[in-house]
C-alpha positions as CSV (number, residue, x, y, z in Angstrom):
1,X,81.0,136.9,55.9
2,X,77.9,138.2,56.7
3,X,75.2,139.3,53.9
4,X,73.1,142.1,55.2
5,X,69.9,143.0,53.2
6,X,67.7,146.6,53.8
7,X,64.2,147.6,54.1
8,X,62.5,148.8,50.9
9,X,61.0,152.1,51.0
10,X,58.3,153.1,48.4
11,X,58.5,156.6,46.9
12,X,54.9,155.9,45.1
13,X,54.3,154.2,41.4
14,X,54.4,155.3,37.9
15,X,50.0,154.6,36.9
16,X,50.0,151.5,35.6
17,X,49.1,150.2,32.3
18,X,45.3,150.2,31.8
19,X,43.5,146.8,32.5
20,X,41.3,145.1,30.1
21,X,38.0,146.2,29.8
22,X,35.8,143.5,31.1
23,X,38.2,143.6,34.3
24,X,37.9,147.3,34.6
25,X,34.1,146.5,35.0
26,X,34.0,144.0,37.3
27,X,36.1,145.8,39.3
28,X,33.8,149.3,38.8
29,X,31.3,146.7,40.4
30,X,33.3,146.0,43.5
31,X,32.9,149.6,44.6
32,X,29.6,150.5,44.7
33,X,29.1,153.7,46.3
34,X,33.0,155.0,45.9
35,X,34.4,156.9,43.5
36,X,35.3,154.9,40.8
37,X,37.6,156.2,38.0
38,X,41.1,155.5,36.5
39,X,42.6,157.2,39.4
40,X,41.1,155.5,41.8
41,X,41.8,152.1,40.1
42,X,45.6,153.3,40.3
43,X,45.9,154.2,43.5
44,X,44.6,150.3,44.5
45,X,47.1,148.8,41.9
46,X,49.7,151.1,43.0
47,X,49.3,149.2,46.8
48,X,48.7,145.8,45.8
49,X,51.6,144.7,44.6
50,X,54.0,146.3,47.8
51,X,52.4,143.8,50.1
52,X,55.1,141.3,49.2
53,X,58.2,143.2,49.5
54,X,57.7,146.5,51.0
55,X,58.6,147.4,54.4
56,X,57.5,150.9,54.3
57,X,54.5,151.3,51.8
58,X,53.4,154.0,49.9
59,X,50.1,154.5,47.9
60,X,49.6,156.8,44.6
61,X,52.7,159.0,42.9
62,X,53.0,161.8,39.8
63,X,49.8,160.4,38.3
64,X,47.6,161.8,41.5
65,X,48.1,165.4,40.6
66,X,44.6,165.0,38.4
67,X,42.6,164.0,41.6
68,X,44.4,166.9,43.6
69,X,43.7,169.3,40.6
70,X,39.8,168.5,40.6
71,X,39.5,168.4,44.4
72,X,41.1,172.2,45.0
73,X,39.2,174.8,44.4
74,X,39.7,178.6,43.3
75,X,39.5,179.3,46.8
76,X,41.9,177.0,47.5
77,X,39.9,174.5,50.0
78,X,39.8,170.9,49.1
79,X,36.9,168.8,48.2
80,X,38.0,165.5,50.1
81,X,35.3,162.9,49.3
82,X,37.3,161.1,46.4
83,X,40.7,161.5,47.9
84,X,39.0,160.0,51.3
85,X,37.5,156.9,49.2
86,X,41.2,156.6,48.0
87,X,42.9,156.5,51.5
88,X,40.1,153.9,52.6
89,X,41.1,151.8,49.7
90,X,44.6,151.7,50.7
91,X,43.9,151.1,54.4
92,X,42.5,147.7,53.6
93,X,45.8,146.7,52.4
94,X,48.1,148.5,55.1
95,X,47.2,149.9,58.3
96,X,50.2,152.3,58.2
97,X,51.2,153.9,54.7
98,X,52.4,156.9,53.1
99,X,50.8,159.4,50.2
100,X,53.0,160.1,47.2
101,X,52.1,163.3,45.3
102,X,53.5,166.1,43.8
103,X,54.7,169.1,45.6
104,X,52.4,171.8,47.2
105,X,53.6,174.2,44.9
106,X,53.4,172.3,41.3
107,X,50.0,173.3,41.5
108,X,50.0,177.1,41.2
109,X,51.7,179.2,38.1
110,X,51.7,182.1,40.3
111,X,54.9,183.8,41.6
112,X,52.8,185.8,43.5
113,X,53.8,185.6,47.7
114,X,49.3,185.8,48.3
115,X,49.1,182.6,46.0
116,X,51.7,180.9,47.2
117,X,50.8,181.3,51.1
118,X,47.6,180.0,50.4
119,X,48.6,176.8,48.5
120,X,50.9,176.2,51.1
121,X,48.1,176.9,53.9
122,X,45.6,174.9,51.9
123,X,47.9,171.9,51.7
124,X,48.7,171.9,55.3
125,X,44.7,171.5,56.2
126,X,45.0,168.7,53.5
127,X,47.7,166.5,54.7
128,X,45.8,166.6,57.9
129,X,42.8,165.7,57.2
130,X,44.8,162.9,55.1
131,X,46.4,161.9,58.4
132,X,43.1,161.6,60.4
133,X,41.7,159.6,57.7
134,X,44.9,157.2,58.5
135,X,47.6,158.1,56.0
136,X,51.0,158.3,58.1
137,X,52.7,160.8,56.2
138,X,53.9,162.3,52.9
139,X,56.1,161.5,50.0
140,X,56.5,164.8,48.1
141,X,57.8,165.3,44.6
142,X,59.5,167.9,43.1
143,X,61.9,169.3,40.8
144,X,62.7,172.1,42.0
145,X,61.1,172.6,45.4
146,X,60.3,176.4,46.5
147,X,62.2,177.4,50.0
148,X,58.6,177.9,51.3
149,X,57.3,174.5,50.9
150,X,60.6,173.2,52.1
151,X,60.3,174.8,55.3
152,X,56.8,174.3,56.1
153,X,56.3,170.7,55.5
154,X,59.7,169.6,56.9
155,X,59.0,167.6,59.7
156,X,59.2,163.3,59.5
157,X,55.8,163.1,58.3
158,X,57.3,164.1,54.9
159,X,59.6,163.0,53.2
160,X,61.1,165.0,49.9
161,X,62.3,163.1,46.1
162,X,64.0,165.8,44.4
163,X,66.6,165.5,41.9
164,X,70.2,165.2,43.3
165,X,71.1,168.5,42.3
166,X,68.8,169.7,45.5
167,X,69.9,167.4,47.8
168,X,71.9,170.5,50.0
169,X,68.4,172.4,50.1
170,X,66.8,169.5,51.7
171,X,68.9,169.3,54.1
172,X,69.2,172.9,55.3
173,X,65.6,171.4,57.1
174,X,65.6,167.8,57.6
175,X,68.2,165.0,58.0
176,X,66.8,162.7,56.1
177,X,67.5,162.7,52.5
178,X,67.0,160.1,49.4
179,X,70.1,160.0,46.5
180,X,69.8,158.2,43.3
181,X,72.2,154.9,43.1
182,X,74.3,156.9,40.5
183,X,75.2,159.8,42.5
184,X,76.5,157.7,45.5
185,X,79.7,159.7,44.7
186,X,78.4,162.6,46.2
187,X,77.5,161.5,49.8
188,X,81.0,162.1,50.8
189,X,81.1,165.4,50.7
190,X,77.5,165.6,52.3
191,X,78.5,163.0,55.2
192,X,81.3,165.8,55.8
193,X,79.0,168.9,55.6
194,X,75.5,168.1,57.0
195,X,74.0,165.8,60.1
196,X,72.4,163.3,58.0
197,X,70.7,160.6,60.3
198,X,69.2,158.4,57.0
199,X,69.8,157.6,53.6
200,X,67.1,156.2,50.9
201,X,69.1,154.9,47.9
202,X,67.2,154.9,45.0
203,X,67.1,151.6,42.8
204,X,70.3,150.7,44.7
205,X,72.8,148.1,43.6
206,X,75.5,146.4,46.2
207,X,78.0,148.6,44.8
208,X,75.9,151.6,45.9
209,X,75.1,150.2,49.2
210,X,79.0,149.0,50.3
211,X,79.8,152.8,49.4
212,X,77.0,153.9,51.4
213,X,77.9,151.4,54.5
214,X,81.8,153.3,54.0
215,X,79.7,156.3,56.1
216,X,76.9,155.3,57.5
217,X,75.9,152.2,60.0
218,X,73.8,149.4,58.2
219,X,70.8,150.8,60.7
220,X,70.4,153.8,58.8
221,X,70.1,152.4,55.5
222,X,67.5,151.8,53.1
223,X,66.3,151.0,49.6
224,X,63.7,153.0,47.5
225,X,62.3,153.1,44.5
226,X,59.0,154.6,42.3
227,X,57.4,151.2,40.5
228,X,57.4,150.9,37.3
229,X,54.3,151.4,35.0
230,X,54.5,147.7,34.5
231,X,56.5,144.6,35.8
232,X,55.5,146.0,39.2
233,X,55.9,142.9,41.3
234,X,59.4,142.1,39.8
235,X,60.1,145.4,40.4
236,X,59.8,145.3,44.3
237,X,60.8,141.5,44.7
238,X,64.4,142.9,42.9
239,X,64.8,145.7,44.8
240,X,63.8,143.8,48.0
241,X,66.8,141.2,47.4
242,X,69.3,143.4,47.0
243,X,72.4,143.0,49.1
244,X,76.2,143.2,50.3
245,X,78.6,141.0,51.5
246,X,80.7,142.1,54.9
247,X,83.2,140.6,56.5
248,X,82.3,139.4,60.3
């Protein structure tokens, strides 16, 4: 028997619980000159903990819709300065990391085509300024992504968390895809329809994983998760342990 373990894959965090007071200030003190609010404290807790465990880091998650929200403007251009503090927090714990937000199109009501064109054209100037600042790509959440966003940031710089339900809509555009642990069932049925090069599993288990290996070679496997708002190192150490059994 051979036991074969997979890299870990961050899809972002959950914010974490507040600090105490006194260690909120002395940490306000550590960053003189940056922005320094809640968000910004997030994004560093978010990354310290991954260090450990995480083959394929990613900074931020939901919460950073409230920086994106103040930094986009009614003419939809981006004000970069705190988002650009944020990303040179992060690069002093990774050199190469992802940026885990909410979809391009969460942030506009509108159903109107104008609106939605620009959000989409003001986001694609913002992920590349991110990338020149030194983030390596994009992990974009969504409940129901729009076909338009979906086709224009489809590339391997992003990569999409959607519920399982959607899974067939990102695919029509890219070949990687990530699949909760409880829908494992329904890779079959993908594996027979679409080119899929990877799989992410979600807070696998073995049993997820020795269905998984059923289709696709060990190479092309991986774990993921989203961190909890709390227990965050436990988190990652778990999910970085988990593994099958296969005969030689």
């Amino acid at each position: 028997m051979r036991t074969l373990t997979f890299p870990v894959i961050s899809l972002g965090s959950e914010l974490p619980k507040f600090p105490k007071a006194d260690a909120l200030a002395d940490w306000v003190k550590s960053r003189y000159g940056k922005e320094s609010d809640i968000i910004s404290w997030a994004v560093e807790e978010t990354v310290k903990e991954q260090k450990e465990f995480v083959a394929f880091p990613s900074a931020a998650g939901e919460f950073y819709r409230k920086r994106i929200e103040d930094a986009l403007s009614d003419d939809f251009s981006f004000d970069m300065k705190a988002v650009s503090d944020d990303v040179e927090t992060v690069r002093r714990y990774f050199k190469d990391c992802r940026w885990s937000l909410p979809s391009p199109l969460s942030f506009t009501n509108s159903k109107k085509d104008d609106d939605a064109d620009d959000v989409i054209n003001a986001f694609s100037k913002f992920f590349r300024e991110m990338r020149d600042d030194g983030i390596s790509g994009h992990i974009l959440l969504s409940d129901n992504p729009e076909d338009i966003e979906l086709e224009e940031f489809s590339s391997r710089k992003f990569l999409w968390v959607t519920p399982s339900s959607k899974i067939e809509m990102i695919l029509e555009r890219s070949r990687d895809i990530i699949i909760d642990s409880k829908d494992i069932g329904l890779l079959e049925d993908l594996f027979d329809s679409y080119n899929i090069r990877y799989v992410y599993v979600k807070d696998a288990d073995s049993a997820s994983l020795m269905k998984t290996l059923e289709m696709f070679d060990a190479d092309y496997v991986c774990v993921c998760g989203t961190a909890p708002c709390d227990d965050v190192a436990d988190y990652w150490k778990k999910l970085s342990e988990v593994s099958v059994e296969m005969g030689l």
